[in-house]
PDB file of N, CA, C, O and CB in Angstrom:
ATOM      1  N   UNK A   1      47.931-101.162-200.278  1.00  0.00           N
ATOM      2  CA  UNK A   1      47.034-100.710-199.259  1.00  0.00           C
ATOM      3  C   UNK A   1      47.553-101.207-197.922  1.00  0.00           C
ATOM      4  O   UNK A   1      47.924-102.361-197.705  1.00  0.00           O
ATOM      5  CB  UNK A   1      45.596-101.193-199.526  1.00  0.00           C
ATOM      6  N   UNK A   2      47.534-100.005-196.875  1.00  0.00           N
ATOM      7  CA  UNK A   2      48.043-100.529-195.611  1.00  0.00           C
ATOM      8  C   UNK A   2      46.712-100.857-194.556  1.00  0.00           C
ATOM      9  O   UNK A   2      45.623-100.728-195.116  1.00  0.00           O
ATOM     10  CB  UNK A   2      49.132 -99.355-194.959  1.00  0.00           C
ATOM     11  N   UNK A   3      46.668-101.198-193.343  1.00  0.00           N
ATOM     12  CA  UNK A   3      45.922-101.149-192.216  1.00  0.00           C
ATOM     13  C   UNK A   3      46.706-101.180-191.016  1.00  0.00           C
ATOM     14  O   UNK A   3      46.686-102.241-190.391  1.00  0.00           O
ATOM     15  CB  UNK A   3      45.020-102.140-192.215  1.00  0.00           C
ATOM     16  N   UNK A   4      47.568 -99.991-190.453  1.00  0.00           N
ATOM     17  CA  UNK A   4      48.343 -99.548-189.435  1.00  0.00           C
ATOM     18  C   UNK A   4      47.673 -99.672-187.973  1.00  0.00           C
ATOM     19  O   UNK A   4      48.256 -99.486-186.905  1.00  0.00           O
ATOM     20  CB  UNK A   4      48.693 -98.171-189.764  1.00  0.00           C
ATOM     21  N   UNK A   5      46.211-100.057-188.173  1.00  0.00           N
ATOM     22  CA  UNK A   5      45.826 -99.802-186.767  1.00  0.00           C
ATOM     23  C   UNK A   5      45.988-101.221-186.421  1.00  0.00           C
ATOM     24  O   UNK A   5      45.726-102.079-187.264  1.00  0.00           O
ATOM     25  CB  UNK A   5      44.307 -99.100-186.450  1.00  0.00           C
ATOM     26  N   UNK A   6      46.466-101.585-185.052  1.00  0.00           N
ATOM     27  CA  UNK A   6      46.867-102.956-185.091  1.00  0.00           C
ATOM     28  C   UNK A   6      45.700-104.481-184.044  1.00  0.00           C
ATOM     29  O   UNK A   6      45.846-105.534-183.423  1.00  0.00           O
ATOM     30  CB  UNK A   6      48.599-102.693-184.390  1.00  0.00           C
ATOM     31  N   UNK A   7      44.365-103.267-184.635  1.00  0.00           N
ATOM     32  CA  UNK A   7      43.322-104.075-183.586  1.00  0.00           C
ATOM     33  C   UNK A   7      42.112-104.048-184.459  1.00  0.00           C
ATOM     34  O   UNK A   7      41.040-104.502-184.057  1.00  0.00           O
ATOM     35  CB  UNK A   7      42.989-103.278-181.932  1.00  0.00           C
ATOM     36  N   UNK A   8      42.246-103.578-185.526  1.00  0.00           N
ATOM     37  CA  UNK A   8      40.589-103.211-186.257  1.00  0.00           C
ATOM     38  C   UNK A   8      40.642-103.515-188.072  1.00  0.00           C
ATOM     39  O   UNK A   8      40.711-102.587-188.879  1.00  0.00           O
ATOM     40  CB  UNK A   8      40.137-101.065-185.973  1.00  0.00           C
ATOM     41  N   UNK A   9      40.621-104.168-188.249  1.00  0.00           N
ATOM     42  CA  UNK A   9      40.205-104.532-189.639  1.00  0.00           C
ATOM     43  C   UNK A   9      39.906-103.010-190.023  1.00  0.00           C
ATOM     44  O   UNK A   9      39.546-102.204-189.165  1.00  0.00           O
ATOM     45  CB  UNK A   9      38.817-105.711-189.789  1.00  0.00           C
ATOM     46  N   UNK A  10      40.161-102.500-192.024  1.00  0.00           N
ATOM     47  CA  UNK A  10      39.716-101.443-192.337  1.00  0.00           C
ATOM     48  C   UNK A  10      39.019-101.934-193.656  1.00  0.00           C
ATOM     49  O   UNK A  10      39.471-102.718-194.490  1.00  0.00           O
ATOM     50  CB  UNK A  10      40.743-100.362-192.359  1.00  0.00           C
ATOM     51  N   UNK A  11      37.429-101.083-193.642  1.00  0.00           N
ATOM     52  CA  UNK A  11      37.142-101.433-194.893  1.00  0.00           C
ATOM     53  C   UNK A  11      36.861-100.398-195.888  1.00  0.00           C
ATOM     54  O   UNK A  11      36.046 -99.478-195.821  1.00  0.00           O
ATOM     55  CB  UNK A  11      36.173-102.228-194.834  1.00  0.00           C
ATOM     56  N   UNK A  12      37.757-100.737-196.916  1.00  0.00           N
ATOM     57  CA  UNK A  12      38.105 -99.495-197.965  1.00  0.00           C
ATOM     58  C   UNK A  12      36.786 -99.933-199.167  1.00  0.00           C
ATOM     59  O   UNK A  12      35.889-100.772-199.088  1.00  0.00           O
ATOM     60  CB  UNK A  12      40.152 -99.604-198.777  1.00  0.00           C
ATOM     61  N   UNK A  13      37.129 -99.012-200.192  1.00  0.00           N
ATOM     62  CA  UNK A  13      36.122 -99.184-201.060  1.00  0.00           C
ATOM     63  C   UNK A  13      36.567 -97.930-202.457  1.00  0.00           C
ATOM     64  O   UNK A  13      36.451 -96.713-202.596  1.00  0.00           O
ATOM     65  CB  UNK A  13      34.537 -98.915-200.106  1.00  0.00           C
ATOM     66  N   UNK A  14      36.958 -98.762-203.057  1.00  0.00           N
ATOM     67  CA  UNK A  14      38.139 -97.645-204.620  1.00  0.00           C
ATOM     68  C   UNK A  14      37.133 -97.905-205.523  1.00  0.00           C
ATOM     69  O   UNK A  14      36.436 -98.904-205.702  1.00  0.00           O
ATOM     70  CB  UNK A  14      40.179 -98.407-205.495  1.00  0.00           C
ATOM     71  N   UNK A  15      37.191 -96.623-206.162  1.00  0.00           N
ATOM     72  CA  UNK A  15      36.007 -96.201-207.057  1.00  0.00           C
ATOM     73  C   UNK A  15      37.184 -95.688-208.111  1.00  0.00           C
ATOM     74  O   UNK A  15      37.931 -94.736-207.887  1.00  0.00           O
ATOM     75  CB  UNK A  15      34.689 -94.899-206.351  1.00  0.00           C
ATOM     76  N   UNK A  16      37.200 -96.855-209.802  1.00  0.00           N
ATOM     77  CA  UNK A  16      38.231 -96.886-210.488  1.00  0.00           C
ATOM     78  C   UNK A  16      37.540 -96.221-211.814  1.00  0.00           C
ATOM     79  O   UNK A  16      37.192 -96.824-212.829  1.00  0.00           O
ATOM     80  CB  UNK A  16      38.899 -98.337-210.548  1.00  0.00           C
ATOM     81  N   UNK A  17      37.442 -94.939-211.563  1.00  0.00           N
ATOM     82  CA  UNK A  17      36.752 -94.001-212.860  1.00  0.00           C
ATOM     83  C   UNK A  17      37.627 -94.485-214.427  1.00  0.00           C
ATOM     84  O   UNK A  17      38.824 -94.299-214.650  1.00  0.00           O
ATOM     85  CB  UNK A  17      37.107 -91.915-212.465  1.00  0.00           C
ATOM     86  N   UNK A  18      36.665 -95.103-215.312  1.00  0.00           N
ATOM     87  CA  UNK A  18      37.114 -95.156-216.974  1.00  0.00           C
ATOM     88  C   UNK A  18      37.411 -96.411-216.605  1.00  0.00           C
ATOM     89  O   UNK A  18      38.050 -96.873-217.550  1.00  0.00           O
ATOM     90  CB  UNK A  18      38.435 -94.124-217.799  1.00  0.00           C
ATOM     91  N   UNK A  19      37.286 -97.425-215.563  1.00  0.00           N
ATOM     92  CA  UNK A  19      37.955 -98.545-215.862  1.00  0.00           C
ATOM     93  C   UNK A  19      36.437 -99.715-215.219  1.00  0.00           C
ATOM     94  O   UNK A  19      35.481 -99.260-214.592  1.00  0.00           O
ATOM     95  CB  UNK A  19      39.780 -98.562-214.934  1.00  0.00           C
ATOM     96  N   UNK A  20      36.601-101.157-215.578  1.00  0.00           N
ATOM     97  CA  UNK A  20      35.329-101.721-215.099  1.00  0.00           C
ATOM     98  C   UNK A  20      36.402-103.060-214.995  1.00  0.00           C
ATOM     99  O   UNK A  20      36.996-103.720-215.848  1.00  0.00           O
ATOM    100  CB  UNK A  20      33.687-101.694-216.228  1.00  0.00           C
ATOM    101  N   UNK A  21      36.360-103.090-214.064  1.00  0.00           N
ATOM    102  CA  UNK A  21      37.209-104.341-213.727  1.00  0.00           C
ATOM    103  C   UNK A  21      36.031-105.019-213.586  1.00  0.00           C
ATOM    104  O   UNK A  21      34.858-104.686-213.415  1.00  0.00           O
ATOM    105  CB  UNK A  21      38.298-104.383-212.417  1.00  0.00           C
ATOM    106  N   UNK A  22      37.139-106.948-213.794  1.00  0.00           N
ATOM    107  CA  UNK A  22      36.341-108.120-213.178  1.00  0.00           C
ATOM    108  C   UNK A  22      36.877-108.608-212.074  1.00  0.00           C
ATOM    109  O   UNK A  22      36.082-109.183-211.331  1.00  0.00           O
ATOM    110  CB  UNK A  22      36.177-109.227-214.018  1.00  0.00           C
ATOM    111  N   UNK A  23      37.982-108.555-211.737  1.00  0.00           N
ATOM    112  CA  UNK A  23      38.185-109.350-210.505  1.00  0.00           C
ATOM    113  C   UNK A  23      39.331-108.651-210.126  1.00  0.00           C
ATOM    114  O   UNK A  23      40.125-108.000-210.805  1.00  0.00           O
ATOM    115  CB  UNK A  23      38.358-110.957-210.624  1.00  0.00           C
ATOM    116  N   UNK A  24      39.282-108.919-208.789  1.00  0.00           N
ATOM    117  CA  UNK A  24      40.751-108.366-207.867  1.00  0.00           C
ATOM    118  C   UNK A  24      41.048-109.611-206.546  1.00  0.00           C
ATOM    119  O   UNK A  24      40.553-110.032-205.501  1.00  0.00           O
ATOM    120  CB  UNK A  24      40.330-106.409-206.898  1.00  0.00           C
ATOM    121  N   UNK A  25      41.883-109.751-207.204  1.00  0.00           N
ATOM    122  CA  UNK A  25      42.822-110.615-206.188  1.00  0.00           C
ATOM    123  C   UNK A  25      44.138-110.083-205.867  1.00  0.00           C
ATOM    124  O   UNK A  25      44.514-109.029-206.378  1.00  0.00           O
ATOM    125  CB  UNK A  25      43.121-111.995-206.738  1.00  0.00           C
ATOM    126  N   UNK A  26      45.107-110.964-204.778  1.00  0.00           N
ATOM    127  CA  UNK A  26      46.076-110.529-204.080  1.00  0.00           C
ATOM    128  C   UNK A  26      46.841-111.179-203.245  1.00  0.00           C
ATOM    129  O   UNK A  26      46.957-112.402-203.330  1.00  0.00           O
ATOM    130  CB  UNK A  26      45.737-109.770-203.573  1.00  0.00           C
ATOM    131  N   UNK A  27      47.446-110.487-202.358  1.00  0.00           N
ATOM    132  CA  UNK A  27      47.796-111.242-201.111  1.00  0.00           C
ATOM    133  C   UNK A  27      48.281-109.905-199.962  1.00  0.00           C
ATOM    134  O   UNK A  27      48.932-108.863-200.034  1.00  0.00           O
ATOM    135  CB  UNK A  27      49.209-112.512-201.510  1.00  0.00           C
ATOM    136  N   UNK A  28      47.476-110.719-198.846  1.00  0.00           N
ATOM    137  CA  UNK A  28      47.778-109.993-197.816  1.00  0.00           C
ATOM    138  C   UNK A  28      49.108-110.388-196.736  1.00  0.00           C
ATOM    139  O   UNK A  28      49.608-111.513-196.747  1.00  0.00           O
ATOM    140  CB  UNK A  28      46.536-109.975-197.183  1.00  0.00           C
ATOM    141  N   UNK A  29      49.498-109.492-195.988  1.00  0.00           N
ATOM    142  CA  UNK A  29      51.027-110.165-195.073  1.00  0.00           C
ATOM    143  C   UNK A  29      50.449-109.471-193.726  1.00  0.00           C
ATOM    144  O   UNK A  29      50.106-108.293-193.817  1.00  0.00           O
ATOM    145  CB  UNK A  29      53.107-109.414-195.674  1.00  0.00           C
ATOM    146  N   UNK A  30      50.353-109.985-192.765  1.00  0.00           N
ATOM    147  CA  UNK A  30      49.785-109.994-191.689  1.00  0.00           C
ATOM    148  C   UNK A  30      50.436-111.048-190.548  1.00  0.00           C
ATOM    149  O   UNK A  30      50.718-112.173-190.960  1.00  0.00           O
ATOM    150  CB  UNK A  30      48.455-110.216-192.047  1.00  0.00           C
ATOM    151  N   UNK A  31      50.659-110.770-189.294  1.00  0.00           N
ATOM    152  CA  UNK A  31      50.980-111.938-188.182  1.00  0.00           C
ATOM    153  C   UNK A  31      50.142-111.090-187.225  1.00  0.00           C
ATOM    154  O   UNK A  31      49.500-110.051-187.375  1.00  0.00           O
ATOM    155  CB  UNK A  31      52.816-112.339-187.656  1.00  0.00           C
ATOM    156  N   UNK A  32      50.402-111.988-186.078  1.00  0.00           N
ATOM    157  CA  UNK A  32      49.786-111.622-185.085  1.00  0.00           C
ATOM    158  C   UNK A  32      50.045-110.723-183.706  1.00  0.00           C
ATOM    159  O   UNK A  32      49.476-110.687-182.615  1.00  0.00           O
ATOM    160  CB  UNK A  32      49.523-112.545-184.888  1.00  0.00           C
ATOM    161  N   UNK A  33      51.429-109.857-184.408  1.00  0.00           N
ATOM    162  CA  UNK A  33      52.217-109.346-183.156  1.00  0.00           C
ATOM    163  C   UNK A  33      52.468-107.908-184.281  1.00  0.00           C
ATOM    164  O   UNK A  33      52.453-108.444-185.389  1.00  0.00           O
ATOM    165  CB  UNK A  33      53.914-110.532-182.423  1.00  0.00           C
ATOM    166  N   UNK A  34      52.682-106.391-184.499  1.00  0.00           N
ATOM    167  CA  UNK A  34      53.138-106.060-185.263  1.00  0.00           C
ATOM    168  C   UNK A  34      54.690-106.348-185.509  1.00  0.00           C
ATOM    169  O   UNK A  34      55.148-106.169-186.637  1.00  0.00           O
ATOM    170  CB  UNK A  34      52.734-105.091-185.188  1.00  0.00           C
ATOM    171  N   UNK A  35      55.396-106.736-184.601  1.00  0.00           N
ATOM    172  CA  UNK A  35      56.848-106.423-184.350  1.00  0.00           C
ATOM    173  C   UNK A  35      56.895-107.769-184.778  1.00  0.00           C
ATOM    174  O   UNK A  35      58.038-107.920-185.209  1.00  0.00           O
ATOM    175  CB  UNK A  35      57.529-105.885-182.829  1.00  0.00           C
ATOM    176  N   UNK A  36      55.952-109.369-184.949  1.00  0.00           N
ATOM    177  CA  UNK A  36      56.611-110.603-185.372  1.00  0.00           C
ATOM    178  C   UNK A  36      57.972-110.930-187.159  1.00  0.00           C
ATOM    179  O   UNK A  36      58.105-110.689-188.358  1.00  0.00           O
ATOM    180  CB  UNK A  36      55.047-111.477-185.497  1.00  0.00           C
ATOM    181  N   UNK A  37      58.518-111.533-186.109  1.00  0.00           N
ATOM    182  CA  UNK A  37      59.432-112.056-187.430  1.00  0.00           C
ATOM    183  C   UNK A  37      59.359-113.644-187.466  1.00  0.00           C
ATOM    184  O   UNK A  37      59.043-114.489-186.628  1.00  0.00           O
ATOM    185  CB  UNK A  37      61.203-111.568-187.293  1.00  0.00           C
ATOM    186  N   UNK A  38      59.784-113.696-188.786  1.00  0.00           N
ATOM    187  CA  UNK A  38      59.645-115.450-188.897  1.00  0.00           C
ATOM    188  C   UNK A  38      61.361-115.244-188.409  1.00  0.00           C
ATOM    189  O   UNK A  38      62.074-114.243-188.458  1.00  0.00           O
ATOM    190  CB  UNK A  38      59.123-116.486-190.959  1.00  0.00           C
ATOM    191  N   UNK A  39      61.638-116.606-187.948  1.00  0.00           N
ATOM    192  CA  UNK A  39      63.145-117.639-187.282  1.00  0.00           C
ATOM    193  C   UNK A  39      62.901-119.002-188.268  1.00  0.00           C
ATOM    194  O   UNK A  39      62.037-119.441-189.027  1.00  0.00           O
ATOM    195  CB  UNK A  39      63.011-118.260-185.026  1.00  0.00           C
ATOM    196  N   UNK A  40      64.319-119.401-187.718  1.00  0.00           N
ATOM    197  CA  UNK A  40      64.884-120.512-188.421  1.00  0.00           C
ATOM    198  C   UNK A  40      63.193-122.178-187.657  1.00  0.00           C
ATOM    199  O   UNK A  40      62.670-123.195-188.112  1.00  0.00           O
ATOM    200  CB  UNK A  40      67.296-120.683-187.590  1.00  0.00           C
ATOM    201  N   UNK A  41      63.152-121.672-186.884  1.00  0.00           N
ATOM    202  CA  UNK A  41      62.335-122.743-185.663  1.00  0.00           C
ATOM    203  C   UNK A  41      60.506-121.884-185.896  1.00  0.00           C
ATOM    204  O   UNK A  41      59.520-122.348-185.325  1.00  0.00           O
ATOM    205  CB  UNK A  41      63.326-122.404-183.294  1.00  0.00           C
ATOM    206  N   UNK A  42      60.430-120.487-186.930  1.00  0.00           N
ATOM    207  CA  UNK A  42      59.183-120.369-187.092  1.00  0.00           C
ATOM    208  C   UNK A  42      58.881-119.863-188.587  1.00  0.00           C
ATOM    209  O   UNK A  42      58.063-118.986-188.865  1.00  0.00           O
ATOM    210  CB  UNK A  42      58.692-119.519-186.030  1.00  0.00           C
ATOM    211  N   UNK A  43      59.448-120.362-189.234  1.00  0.00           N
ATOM    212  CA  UNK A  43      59.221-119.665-190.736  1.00  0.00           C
ATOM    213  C   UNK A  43      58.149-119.252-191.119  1.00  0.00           C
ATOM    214  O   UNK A  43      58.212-118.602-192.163  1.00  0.00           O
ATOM    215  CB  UNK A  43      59.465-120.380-191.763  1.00  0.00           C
ATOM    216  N   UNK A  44      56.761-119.425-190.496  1.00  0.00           N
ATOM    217  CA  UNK A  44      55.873-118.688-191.405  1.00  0.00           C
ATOM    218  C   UNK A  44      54.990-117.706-190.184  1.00  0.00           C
ATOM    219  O   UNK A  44      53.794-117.883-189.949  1.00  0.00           O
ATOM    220  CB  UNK A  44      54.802-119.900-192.452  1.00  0.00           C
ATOM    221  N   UNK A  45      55.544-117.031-189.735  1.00  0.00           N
ATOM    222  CA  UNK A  45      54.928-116.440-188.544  1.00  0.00           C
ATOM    223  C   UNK A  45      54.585-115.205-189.303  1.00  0.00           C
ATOM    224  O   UNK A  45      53.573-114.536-189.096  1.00  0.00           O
ATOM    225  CB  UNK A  45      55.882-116.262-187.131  1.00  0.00           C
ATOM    226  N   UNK A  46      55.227-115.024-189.932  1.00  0.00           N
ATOM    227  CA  UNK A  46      54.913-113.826-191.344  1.00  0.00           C
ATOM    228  C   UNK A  46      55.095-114.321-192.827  1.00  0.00           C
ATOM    229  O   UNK A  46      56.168-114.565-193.380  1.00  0.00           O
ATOM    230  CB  UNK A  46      56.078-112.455-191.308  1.00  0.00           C
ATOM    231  N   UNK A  47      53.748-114.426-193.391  1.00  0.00           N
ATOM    232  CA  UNK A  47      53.638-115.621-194.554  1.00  0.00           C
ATOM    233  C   UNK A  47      52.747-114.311-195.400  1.00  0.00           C
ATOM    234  O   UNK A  47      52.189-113.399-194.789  1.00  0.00           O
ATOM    235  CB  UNK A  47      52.581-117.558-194.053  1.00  0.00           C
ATOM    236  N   UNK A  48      52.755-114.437-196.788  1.00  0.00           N
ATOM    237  CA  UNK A  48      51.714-113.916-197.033  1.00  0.00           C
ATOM    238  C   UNK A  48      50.511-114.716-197.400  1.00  0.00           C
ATOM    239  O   UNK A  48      50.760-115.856-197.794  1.00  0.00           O
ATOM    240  CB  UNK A  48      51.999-113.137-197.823  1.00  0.00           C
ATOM    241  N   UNK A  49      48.735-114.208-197.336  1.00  0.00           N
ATOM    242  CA  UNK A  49      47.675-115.180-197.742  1.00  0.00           C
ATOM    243  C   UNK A  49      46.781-114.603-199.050  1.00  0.00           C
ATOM    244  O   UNK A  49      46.413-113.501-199.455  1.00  0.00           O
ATOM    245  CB  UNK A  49      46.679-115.449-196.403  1.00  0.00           C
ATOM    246  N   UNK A  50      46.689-115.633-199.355  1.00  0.00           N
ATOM    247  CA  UNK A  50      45.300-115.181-200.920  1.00  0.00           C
ATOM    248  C   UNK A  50      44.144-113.903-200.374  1.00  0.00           C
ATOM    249  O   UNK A  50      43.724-113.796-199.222  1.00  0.00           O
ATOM    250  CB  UNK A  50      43.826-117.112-201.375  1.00  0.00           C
ATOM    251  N   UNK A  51      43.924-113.349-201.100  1.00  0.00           N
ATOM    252  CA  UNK A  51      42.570-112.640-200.767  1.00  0.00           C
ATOM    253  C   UNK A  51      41.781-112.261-202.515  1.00  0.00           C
ATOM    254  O   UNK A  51      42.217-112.102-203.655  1.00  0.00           O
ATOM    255  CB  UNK A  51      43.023-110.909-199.659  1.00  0.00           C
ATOM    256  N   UNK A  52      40.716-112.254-201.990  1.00  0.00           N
ATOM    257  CA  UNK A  52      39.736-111.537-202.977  1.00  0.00           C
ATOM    258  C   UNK A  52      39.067-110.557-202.502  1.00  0.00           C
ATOM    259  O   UNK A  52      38.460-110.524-201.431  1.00  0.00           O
ATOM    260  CB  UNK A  52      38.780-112.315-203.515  1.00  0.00           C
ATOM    261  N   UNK A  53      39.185-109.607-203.423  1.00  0.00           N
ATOM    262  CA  UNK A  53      38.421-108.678-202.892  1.00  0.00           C
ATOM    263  C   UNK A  53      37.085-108.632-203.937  1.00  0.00           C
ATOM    264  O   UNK A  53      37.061-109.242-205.005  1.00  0.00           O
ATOM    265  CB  UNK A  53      39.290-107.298-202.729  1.00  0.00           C
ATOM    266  N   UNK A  54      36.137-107.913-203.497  1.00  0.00           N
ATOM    267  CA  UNK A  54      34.464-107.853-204.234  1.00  0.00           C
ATOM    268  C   UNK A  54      34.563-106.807-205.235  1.00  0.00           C
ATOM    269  O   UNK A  54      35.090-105.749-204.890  1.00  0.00           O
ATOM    270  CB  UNK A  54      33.046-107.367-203.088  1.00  0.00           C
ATOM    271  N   UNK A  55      34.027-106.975-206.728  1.00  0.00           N
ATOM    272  CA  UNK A  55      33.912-105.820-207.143  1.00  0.00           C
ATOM    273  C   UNK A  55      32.754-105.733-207.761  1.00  0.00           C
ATOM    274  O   UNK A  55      32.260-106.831-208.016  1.00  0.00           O
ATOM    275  CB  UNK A  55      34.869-105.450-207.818  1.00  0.00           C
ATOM    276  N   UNK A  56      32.186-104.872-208.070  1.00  0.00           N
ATOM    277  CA  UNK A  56      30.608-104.277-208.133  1.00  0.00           C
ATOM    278  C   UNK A  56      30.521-102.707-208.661  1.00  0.00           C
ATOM    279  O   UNK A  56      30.404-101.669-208.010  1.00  0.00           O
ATOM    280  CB  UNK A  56      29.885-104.304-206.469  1.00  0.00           C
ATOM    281  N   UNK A  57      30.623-102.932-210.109  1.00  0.00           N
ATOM    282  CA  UNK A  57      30.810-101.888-210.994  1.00  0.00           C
ATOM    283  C   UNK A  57      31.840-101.504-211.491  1.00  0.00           C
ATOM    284  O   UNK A  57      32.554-102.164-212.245  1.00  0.00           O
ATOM    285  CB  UNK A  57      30.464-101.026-210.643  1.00  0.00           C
ATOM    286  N   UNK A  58      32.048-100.245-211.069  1.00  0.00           N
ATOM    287  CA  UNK A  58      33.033 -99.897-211.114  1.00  0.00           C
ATOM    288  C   UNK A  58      34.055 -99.548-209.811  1.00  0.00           C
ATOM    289  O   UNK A  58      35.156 -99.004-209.886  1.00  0.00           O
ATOM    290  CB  UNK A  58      32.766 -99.114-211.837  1.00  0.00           C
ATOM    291  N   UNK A  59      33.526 -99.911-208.884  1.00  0.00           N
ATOM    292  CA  UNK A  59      34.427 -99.893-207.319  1.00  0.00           C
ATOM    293  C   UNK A  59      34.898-101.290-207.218  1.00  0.00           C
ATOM    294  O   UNK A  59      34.330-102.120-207.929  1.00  0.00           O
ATOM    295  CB  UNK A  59      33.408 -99.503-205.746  1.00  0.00           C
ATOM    296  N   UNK A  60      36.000-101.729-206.318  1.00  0.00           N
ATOM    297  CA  UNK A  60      36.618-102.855-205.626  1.00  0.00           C
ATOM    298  C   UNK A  60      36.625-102.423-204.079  1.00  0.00           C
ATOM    299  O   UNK A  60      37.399-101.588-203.611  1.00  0.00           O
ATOM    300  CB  UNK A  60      38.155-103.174-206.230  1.00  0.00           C
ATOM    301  N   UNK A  61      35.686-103.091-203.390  1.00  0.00           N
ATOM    302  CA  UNK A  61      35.687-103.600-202.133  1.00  0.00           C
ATOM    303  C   UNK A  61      36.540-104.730-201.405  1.00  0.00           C
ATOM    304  O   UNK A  61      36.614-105.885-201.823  1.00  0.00           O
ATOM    305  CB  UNK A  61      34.615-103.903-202.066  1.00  0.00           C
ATOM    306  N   UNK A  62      37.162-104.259-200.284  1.00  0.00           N
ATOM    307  CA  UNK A  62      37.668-105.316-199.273  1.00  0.00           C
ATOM    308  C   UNK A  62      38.028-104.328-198.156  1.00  0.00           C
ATOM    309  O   UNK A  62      38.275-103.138-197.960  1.00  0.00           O
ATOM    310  CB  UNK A  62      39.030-106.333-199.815  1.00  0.00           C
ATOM    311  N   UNK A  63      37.910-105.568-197.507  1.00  0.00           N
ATOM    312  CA  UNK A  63      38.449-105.643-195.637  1.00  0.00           C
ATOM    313  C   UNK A  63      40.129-105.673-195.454  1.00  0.00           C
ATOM    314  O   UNK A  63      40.678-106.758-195.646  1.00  0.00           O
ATOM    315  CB  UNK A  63      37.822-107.443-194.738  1.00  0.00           C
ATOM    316  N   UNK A  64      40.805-104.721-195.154  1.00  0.00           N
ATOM    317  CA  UNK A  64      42.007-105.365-194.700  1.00  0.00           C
ATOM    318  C   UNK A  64      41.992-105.516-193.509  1.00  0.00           C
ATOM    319  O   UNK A  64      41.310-104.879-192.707  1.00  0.00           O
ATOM    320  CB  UNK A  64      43.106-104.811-194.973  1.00  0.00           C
ATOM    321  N   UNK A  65      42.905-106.559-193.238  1.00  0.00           N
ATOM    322  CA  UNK A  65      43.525-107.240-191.368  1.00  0.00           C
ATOM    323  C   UNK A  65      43.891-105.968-190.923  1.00  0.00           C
ATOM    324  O   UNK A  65      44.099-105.003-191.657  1.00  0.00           O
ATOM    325  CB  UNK A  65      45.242-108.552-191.153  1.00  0.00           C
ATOM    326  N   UNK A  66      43.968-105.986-189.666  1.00  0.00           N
ATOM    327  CA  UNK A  66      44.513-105.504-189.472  1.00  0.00           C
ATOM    328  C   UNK A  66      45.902-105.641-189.038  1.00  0.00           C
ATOM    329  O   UNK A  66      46.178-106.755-188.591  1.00  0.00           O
ATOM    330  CB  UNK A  66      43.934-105.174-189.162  1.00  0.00           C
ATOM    331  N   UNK A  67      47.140-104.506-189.068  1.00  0.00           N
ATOM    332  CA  UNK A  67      48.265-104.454-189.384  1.00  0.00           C
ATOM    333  C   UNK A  67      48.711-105.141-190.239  1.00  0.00           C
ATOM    334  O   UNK A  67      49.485-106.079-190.053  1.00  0.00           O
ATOM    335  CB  UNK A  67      48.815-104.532-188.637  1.00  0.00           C
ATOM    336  N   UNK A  68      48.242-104.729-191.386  1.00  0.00           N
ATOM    337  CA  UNK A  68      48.579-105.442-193.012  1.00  0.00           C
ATOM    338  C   UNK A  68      49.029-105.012-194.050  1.00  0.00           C
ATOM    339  O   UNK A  68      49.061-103.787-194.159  1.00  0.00           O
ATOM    340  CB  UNK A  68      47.689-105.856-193.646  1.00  0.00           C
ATOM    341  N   UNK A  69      49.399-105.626-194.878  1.00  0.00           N
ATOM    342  CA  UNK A  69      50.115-104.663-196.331  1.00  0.00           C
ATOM    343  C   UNK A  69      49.303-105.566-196.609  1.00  0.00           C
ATOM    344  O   UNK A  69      49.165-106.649-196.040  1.00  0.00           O
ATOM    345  CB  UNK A  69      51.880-104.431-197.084  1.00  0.00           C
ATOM    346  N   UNK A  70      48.302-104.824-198.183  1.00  0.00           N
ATOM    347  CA  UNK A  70      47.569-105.658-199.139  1.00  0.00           C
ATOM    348  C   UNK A  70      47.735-105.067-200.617  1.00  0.00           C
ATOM    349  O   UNK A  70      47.492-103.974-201.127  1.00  0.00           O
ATOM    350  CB  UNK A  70      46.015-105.728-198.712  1.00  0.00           C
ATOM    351  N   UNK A  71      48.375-106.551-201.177  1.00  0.00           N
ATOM    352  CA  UNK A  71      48.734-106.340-202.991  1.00  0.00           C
ATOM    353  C   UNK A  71      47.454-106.500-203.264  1.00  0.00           C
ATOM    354  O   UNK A  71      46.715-107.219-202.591  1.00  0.00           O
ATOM    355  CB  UNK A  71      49.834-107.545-203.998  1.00  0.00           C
ATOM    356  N   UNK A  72      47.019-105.707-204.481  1.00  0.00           N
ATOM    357  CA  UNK A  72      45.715-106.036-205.396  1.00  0.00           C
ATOM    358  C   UNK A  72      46.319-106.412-206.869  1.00  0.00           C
ATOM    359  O   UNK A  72      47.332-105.859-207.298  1.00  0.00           O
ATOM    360  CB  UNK A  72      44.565-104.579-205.521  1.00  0.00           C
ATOM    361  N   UNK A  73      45.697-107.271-207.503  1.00  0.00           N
ATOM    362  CA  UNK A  73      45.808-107.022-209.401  1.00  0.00           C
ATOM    363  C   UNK A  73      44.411-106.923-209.605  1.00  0.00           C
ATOM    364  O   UNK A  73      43.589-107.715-209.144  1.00  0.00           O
ATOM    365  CB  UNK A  73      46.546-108.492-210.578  1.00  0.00           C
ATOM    366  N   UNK A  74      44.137-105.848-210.368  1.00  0.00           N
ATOM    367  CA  UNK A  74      42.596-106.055-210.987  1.00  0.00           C
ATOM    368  C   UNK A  74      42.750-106.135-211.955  1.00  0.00           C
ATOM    369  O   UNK A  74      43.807-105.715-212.425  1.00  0.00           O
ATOM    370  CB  UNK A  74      41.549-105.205-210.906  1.00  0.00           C
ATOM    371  N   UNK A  75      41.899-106.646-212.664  1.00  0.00           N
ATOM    372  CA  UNK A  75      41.528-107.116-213.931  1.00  0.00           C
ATOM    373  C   UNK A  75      40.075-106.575-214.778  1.00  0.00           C
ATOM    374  O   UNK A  75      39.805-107.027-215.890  1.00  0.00           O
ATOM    375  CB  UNK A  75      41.470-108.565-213.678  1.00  0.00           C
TER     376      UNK A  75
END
């Protein structure tokens, strides 16, 4: 899952027909510039972080950052 707009959080909401998950976790990769790179003098200026996302039935809810790539595993 992406969030290309680089000022607004997006909140999605996947509706996983035949399946009933319990949990979805992940990691999101996000900085604070779209164009940032990590250097030798900033290594984690682009890090990836934990996330959970909510699930409630059969949908998985979350917020992505914005300008983000977000891994899910559901379970």
């Amino acid at each position: 899952m992406t969030d290309v707009d680089p000022a607004r959080p997006a909140e999605i909401a996947v509706r996983l027909a035949g399946v009933s998950p319990r949990t979805a976790t992940g990691e999101t990769l996000t900085a604070s510039a779209v164009d940032s790179v990590n250097t030798f003098t900033a290594p984690k200026t682009v890090a990836p972080k934990p996330v959970t996302a909510k699930v409630q039935g059969d949908q998985v809810m979350l917020t992505l950052e914005p300008k983000s790539v977000t891994v899910l595993t559901i379970r």
